[in-house]
Gaussian input, Z-matrix of N, CA and C with variables (Angstrom, degrees):
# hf/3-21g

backbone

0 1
 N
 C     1     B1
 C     2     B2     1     A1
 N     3     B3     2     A2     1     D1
 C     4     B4     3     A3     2     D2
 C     5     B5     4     A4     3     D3
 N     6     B6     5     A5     4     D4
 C     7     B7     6     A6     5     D5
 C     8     B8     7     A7     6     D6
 N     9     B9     8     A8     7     D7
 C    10    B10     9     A9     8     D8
 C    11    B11    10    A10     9     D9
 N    12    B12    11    A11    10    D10
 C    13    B13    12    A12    11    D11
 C    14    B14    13    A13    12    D12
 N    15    B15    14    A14    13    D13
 C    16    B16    15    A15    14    D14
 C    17    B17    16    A16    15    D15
 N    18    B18    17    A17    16    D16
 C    19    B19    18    A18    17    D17
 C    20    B20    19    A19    18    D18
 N    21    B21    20    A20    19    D19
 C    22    B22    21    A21    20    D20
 C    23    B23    22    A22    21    D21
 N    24    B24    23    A23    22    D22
 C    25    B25    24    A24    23    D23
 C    26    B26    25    A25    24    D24
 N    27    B27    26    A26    25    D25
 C    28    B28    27    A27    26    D26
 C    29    B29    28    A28    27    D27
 N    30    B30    29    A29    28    D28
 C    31    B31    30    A30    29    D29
 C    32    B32    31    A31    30    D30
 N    33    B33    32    A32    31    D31
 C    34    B34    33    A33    32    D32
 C    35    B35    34    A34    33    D33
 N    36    B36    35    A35    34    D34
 C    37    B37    36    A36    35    D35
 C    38    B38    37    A37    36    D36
 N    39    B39    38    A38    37    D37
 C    40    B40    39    A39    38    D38
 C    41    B41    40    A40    39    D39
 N    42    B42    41    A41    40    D40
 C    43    B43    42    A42    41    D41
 C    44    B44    43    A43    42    D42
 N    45    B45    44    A44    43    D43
 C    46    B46    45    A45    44    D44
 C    47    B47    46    A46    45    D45
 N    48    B48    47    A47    46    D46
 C    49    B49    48    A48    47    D47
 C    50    B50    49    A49    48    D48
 N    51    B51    50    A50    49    D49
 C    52    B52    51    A51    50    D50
 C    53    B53    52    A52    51    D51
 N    54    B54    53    A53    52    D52
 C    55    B55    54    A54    53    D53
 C    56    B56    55    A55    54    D54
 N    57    B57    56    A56    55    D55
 C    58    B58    57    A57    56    D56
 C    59    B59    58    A58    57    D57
 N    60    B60    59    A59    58    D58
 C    61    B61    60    A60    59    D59
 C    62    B62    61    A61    60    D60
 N    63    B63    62    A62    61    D61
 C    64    B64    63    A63    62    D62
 C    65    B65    64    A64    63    D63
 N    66    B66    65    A65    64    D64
 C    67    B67    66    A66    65    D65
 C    68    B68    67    A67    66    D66
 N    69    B69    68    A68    67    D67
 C    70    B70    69    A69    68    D68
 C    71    B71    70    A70    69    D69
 N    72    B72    71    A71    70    D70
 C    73    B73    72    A72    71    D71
 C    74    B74    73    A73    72    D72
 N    75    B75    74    A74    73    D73
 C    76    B76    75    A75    74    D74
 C    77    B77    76    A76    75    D75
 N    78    B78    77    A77    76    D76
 C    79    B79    78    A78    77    D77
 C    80    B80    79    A79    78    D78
 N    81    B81    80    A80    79    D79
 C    82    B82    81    A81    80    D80
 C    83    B83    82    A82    81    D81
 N    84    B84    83    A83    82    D82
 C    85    B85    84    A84    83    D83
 C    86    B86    85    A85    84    D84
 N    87    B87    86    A86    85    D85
 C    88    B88    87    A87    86    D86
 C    89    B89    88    A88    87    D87
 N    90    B90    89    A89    88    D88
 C    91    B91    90    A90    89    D89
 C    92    B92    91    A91    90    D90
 N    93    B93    92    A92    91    D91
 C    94    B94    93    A93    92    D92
 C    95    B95    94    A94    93    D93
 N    96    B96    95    A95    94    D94
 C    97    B97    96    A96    95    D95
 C    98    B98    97    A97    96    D96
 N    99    B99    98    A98    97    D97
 C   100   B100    99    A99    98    D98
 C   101   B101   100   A100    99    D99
 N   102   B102   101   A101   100   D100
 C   103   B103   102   A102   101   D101
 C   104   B104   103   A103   102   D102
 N   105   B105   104   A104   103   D103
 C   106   B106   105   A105   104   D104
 C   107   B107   106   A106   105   D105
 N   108   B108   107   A107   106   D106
 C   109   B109   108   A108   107   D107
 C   110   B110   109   A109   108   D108
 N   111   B111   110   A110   109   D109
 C   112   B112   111   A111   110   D110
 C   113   B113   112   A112   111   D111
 N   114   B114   113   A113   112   D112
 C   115   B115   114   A114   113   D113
 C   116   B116   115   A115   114   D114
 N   117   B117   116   A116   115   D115
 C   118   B118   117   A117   116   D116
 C   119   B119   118   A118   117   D117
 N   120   B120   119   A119   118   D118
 C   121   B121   120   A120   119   D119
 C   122   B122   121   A121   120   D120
 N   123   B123   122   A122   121   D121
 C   124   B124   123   A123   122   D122
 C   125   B125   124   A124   123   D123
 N   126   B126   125   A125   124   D124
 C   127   B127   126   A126   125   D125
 C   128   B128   127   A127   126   D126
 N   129   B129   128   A128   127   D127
 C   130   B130   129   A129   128   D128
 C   131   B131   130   A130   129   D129
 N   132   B132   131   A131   130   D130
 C   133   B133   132   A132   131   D131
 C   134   B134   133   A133   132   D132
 N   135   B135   134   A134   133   D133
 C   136   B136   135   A135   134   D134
 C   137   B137   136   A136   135   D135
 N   138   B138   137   A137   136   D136
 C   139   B139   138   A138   137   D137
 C   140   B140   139   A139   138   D138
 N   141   B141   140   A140   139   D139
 C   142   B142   141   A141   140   D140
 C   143   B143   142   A142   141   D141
 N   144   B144   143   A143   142   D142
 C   145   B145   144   A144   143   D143
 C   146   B146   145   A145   144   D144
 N   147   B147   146   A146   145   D145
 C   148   B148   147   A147   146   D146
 C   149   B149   148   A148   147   D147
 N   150   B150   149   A149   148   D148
 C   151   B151   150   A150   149   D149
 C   152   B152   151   A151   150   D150
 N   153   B153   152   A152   151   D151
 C   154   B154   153   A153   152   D152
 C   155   B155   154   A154   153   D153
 N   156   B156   155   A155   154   D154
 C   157   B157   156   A156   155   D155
 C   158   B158   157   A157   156   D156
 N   159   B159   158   A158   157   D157
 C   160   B160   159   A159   158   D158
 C   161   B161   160   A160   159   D159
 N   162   B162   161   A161   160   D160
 C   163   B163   162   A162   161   D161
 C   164   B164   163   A163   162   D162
 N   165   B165   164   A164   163   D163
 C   166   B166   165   A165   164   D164
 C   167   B167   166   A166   165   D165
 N   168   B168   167   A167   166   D166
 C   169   B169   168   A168   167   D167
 C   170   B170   169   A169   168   D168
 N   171   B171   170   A170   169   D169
 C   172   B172   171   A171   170   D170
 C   173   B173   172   A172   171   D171
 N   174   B174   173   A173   172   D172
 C   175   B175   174   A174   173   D173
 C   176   B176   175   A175   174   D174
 N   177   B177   176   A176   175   D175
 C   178   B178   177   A177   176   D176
 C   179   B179   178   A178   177   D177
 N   180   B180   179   A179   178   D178
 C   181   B181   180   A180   179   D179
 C   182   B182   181   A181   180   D180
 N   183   B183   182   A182   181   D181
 C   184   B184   183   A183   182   D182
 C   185   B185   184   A184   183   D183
 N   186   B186   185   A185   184   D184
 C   187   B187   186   A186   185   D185
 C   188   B188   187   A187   186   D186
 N   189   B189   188   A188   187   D187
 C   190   B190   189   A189   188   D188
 C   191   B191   190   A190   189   D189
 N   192   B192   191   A191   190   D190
 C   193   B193   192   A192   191   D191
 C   194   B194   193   A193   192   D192
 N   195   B195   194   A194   193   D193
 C   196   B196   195   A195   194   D194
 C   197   B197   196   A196   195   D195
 N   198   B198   197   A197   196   D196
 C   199   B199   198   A198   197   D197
 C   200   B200   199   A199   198   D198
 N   201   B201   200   A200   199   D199
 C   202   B202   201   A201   200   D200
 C   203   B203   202   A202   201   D201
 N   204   B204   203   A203   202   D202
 C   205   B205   204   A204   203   D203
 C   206   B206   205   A205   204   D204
 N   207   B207   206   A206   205   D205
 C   208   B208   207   A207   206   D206
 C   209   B209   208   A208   207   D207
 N   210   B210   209   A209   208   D208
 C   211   B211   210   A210   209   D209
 C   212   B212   211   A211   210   D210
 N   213   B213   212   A212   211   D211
 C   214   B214   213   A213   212   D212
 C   215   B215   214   A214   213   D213
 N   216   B216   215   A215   214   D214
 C   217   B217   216   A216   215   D215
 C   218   B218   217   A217   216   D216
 N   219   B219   218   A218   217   D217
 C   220   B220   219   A219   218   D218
 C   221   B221   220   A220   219   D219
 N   222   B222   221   A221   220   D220
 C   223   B223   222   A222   221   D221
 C   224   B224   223   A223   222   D222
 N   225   B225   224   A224   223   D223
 C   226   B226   225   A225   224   D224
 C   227   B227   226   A226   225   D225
 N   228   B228   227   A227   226   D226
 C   229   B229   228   A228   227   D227
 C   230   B230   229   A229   228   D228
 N   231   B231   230   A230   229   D229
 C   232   B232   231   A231   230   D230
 C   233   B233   232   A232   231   D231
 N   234   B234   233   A233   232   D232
 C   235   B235   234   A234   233   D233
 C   236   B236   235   A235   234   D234
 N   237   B237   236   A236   235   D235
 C   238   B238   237   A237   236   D236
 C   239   B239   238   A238   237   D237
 N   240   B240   239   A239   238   D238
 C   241   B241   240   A240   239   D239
 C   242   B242   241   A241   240   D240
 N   243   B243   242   A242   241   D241
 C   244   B244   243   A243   242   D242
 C   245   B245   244   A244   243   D243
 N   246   B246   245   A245   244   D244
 C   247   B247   246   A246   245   D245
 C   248   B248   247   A247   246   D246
 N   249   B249   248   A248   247   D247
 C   250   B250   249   A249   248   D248
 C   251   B251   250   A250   249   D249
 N   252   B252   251   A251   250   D250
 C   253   B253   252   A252   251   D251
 C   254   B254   253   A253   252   D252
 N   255   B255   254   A254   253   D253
 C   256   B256   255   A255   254   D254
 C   257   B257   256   A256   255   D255
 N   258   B258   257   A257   256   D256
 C   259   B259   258   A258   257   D257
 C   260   B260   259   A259   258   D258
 N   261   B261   260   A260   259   D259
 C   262   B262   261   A261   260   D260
 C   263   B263   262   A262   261   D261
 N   264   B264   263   A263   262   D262
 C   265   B265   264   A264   263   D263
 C   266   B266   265   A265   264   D264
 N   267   B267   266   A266   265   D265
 C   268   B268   267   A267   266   D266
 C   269   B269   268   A268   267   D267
 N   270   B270   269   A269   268   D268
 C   271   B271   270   A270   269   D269
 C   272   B272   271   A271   270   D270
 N   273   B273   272   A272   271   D271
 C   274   B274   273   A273   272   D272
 C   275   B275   274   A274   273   D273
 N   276   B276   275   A275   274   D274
 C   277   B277   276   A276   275   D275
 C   278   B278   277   A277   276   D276
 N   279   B279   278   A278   277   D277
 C   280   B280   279   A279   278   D278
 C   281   B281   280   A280   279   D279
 N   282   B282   281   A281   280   D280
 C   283   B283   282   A282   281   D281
 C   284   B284   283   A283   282   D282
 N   285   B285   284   A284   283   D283
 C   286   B286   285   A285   284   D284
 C   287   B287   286   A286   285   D285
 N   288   B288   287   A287   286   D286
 C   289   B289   288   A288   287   D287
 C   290   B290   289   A289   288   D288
 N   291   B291   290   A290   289   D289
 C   292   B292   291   A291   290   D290
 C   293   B293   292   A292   291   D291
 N   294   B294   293   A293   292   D292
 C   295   B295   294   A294   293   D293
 C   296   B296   295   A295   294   D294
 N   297   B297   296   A296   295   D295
 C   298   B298   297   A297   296   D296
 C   299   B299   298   A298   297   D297
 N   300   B300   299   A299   298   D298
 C   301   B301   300   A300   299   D299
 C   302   B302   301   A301   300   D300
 N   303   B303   302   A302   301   D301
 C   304   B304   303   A303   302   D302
 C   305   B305   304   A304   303   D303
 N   306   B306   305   A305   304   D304
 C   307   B307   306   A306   305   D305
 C   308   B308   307   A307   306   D306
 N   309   B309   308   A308   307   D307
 C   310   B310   309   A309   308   D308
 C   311   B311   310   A310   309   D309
 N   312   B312   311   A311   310   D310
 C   313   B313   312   A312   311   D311
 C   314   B314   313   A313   312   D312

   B1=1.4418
   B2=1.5229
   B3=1.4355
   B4=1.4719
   B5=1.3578
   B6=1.3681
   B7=1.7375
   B8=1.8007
   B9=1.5156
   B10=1.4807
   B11=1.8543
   B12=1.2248
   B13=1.9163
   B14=1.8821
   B15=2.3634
   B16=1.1719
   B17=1.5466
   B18=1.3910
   B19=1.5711
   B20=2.2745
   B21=1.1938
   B22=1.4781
   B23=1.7043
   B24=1.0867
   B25=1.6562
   B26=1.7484
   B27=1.1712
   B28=1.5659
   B29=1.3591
   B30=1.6198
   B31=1.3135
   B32=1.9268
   B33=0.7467
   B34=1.6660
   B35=1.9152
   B36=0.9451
   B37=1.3251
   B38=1.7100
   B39=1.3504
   B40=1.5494
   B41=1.4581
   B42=1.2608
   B43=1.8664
   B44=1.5391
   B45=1.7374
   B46=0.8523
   B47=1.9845
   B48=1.7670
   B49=1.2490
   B50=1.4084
   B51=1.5500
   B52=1.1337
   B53=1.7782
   B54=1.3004
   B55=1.3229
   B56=1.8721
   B57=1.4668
   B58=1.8771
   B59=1.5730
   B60=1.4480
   B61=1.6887
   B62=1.3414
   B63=1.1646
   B64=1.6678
   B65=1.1827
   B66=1.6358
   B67=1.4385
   B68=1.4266
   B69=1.2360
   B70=1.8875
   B71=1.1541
   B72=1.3375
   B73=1.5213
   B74=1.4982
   B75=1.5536
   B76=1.3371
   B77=2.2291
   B78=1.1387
   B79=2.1138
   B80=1.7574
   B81=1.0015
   B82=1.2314
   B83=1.9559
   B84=1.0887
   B85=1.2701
   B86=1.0377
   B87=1.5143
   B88=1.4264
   B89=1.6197
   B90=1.2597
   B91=1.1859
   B92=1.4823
   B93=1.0093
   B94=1.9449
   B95=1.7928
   B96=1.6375
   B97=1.2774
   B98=1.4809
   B99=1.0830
   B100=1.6665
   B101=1.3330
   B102=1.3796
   B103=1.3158
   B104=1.5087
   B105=0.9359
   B106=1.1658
   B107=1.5206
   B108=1.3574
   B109=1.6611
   B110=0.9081
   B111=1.4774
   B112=1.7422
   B113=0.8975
   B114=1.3553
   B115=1.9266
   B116=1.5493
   B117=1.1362
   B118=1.7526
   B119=1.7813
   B120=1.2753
   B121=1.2953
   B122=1.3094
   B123=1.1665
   B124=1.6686
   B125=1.7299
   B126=1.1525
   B127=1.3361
   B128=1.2845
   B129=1.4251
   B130=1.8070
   B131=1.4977
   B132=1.5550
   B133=0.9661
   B134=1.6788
   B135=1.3804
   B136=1.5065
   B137=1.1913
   B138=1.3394
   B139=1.7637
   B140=1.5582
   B141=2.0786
   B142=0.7852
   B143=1.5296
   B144=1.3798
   B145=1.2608
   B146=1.9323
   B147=1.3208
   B148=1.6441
   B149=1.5148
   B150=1.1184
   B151=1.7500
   B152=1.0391
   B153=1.3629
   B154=1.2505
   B155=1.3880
   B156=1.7502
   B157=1.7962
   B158=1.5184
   B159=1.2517
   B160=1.1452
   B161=1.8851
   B162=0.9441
   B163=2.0467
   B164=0.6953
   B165=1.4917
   B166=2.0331
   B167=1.9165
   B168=1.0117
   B169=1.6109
   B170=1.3715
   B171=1.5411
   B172=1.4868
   B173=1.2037
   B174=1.5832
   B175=1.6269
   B176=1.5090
   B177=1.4431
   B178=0.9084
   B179=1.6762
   B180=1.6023
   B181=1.0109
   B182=1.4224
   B183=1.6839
   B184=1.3069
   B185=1.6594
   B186=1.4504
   B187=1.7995
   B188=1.8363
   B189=0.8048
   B190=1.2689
   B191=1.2231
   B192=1.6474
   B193=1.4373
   B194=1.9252
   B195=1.4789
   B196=1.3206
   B197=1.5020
   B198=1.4104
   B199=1.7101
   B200=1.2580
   B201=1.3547
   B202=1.4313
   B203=1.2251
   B204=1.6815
   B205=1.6292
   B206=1.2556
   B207=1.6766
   B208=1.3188
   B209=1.3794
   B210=1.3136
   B211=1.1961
   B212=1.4340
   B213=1.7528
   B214=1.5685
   B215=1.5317
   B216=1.6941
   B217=1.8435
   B218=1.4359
   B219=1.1526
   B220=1.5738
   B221=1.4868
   B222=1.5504
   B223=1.6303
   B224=1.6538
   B225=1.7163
   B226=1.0796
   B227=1.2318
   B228=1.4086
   B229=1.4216
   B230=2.0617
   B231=1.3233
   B232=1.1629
   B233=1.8973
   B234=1.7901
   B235=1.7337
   B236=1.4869
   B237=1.0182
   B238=1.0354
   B239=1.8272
   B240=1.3574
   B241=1.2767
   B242=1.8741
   B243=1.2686
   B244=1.6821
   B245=1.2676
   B246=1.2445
   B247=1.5092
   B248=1.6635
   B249=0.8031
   B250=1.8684
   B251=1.8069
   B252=1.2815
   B253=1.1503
   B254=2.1945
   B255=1.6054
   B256=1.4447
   B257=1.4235
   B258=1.3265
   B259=1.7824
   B260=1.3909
   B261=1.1291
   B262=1.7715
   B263=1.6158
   B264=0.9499
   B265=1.3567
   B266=1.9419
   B267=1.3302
   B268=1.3883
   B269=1.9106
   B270=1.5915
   B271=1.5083
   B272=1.5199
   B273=1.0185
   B274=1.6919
   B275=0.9974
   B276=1.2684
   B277=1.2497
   B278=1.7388
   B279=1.1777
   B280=1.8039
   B281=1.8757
   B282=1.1460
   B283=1.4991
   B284=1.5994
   B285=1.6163
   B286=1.5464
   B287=1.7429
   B288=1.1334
   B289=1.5123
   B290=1.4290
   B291=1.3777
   B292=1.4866
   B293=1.4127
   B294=1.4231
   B295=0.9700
   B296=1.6554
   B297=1.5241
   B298=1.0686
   B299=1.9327
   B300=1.7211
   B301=1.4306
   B302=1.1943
   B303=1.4299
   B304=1.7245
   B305=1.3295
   B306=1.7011
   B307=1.4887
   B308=1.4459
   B309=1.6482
   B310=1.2419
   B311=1.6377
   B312=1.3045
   B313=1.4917
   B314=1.4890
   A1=107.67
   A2=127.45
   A3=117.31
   A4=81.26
   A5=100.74
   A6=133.85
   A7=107.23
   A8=97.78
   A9=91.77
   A10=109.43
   A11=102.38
   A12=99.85
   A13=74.08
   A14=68.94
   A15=76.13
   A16=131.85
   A17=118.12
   A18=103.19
   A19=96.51
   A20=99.60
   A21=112.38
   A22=121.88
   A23=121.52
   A24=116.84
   A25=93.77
   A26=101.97
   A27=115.07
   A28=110.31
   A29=113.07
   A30=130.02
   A31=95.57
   A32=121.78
   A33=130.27
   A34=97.48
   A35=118.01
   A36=115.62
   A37=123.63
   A38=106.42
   A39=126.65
   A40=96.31
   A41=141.26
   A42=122.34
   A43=111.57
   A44=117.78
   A45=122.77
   A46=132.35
   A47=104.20
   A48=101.33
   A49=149.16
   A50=123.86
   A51=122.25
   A52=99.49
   A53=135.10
   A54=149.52
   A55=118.21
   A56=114.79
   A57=94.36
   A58=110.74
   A59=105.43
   A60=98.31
   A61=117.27
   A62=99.63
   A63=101.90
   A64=176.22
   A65=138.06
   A66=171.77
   A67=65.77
   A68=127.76
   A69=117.72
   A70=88.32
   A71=156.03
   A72=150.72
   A73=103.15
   A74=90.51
   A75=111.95
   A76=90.35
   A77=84.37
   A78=105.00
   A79=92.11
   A80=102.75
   A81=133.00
   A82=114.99
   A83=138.03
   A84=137.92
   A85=104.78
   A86=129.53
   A87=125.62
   A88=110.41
   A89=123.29
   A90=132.48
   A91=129.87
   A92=110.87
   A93=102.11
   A94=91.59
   A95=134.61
   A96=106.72
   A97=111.64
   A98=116.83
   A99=120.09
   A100=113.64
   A101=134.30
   A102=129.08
   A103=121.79
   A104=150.36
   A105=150.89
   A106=129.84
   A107=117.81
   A108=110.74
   A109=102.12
   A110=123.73
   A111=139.83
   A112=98.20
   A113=105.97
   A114=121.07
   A115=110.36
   A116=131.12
   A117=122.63
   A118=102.29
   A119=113.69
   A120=129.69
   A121=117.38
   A122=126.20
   A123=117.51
   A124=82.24
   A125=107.95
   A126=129.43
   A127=143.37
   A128=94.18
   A129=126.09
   A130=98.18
   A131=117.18
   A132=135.71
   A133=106.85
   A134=129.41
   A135=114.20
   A136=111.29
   A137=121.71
   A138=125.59
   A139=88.62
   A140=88.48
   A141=119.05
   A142=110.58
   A143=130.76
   A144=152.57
   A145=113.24
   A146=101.45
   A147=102.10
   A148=122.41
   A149=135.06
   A150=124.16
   A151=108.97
   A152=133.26
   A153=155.12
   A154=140.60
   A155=96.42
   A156=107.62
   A157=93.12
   A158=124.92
   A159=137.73
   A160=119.41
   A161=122.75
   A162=133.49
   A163=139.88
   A164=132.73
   A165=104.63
   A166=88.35
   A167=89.84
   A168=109.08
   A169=120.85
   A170=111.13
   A171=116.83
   A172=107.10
   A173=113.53
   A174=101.67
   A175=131.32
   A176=119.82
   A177=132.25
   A178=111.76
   A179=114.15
   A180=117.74
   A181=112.07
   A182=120.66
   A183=115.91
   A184=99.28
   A185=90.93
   A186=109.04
   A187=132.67
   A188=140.01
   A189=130.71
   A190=100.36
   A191=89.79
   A192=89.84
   A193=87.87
   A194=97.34
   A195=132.69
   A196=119.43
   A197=111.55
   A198=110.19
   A199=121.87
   A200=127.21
   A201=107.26
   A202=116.83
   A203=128.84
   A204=126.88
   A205=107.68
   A206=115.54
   A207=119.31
   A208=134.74
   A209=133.35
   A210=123.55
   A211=117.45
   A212=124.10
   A213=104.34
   A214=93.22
   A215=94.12
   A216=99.30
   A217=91.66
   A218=129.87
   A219=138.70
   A220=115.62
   A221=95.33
   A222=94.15
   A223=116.62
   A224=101.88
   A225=133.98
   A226=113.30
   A227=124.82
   A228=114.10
   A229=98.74
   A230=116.13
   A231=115.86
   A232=122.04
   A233=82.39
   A234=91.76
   A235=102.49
   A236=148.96
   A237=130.91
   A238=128.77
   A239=99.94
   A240=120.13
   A241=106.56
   A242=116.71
   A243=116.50
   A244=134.96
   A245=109.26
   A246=132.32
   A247=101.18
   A248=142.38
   A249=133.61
   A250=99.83
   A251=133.80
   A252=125.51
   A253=111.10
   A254=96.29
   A255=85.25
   A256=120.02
   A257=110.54
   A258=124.97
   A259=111.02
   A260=123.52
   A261=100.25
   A262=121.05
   A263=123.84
   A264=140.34
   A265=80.66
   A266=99.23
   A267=108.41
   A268=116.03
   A269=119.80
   A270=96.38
   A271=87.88
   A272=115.45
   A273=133.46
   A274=110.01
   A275=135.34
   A276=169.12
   A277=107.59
   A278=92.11
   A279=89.17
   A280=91.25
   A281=130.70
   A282=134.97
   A283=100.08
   A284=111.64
   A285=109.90
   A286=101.58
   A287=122.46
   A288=112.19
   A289=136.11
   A290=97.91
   A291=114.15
   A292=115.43
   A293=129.26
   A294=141.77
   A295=115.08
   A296=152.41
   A297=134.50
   A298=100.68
   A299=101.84
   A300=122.92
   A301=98.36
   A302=113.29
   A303=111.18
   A304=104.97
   A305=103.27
   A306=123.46
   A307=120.06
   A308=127.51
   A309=101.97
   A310=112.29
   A311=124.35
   A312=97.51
   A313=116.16
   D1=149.70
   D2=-164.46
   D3=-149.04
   D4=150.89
   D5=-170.44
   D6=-100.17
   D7=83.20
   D8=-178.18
   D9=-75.85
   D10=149.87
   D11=-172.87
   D12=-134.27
   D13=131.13
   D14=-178.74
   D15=-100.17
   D16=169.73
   D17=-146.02
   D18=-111.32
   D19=126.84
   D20=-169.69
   D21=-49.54
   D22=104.28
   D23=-174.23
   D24=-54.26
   D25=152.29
   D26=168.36
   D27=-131.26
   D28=156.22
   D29=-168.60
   D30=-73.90
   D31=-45.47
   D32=-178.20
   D33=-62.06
   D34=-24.51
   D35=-172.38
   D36=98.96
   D37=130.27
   D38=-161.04
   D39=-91.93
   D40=116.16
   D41=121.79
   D42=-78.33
   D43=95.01
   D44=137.75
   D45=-30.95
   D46=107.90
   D47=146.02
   D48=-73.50
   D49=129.72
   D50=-147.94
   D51=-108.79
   D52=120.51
   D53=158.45
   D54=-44.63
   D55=128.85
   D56=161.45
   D57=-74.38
   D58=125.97
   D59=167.38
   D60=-40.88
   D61=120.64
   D62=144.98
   D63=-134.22
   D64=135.86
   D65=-86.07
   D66=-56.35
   D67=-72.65
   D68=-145.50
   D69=-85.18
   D70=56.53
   D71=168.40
   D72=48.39
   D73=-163.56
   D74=-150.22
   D75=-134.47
   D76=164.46
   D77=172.06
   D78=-128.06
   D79=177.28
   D80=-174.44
   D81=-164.14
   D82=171.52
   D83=157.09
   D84=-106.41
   D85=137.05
   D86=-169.35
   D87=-101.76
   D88=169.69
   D89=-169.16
   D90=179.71
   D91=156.78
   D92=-166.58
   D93=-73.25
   D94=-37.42
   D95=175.61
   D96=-111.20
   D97=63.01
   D98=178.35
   D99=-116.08
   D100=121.48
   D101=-178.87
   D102=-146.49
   D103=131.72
   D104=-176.75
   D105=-85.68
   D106=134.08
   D107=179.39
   D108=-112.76
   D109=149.78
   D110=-169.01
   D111=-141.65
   D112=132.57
   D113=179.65
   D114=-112.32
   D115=117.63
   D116=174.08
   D117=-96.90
   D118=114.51
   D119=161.97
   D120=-89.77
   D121=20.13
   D122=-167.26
   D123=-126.88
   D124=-179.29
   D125=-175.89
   D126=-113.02
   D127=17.78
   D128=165.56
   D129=-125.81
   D130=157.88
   D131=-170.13
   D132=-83.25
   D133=142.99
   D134=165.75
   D135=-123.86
   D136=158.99
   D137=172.28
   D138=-107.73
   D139=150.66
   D140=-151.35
   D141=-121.68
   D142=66.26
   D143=-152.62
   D144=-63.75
   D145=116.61
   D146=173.31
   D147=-118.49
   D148=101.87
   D149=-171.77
   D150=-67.17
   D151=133.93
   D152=114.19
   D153=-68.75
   D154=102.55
   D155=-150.85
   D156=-74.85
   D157=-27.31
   D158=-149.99
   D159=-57.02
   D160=169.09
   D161=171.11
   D162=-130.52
   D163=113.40
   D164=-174.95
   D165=-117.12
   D166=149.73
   D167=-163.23
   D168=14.79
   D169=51.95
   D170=167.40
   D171=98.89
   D172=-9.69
   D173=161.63
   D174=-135.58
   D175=144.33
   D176=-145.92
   D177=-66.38
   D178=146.41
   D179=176.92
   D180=-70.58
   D181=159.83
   D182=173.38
   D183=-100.65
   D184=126.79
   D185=151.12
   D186=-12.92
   D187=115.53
   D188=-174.56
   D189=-99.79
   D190=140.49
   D191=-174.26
   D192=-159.48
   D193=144.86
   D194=-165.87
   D195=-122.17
   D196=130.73
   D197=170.96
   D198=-100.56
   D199=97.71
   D200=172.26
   D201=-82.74
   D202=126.34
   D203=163.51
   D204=-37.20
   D205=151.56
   D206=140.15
   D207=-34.90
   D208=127.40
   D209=-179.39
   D210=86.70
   D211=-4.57
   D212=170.73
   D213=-128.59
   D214=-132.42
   D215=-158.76
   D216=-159.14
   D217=164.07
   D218=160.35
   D219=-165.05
   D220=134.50
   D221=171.38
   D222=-103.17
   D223=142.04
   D224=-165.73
   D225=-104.01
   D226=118.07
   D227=170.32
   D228=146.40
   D229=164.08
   D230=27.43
   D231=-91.99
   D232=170.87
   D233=-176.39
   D234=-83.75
   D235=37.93
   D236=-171.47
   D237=-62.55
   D238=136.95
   D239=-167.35
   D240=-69.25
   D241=2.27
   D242=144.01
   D243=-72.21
   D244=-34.34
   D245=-167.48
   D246=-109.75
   D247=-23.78
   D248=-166.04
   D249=-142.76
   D250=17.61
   D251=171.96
   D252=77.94
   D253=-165.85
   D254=175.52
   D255=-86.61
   D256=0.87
   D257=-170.28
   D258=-139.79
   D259=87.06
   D260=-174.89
   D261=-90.62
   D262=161.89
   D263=-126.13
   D264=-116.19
   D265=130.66
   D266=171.77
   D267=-126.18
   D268=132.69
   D269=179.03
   D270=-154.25
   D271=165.63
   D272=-161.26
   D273=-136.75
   D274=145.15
   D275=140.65
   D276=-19.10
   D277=-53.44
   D278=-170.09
   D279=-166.14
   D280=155.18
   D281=-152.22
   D282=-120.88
   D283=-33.00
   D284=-146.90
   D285=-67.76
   D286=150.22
   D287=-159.54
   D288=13.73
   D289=62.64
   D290=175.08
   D291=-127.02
   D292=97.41
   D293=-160.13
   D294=-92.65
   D295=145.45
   D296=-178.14
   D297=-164.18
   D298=140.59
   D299=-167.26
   D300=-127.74
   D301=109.36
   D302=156.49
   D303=-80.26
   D304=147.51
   D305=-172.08
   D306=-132.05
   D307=133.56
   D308=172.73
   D309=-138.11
   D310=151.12
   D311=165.73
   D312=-135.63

């Protein structure tokens, strides 16, 4: 599992670097503007898995979870540190050209 830190949009303009997912997921630090973009380069679609440790009156939140098509990207989030804890938990479907950038501004 690898600790992506996320990298600051700027007014001048960001090229975000993008990470290969990986097999045991990914963390993040969460935040009201932190969000992540995921790119699927492979040619099946993958979901895009978020834990939510969280409870509302004794019962458990459901997981977020996302499909990216083959062939594009989408950003997810926000991460906020109500909903996914102080680190949220990232895991995928399948890794092989699946690229992913935490972002914040």
């Amino acid at each position: 599992m690898a600790a992506l830190v996320p990298q600051v949009v700027q007014i001048a303009g960001t090229a975000p670097t993008a990470n290969a997912a990986s097999a045991g997921g990914d963390t993040v630090p969460t935040g009201d503007r932190t969000w992540i973009h995921v790119t699927n380069g492979s040619g099946s679609s993958v979901t895009v898995t978020i834990a939510t440790p969280g409870t509302v009156s004794g019962l458990a939140i459901a997981d977020v979870t996302v499909a990216i098509p083959a062939g594009t990207g989408k950003d997810i989030g926000p991460l906020t540190t109500a909903l996914f804890g102080d680190n949220a938990a990232i895991t995928y479907s399948a890794t092989t050209s699946v690229t992913v950038a935490a972002l914040s501004i």
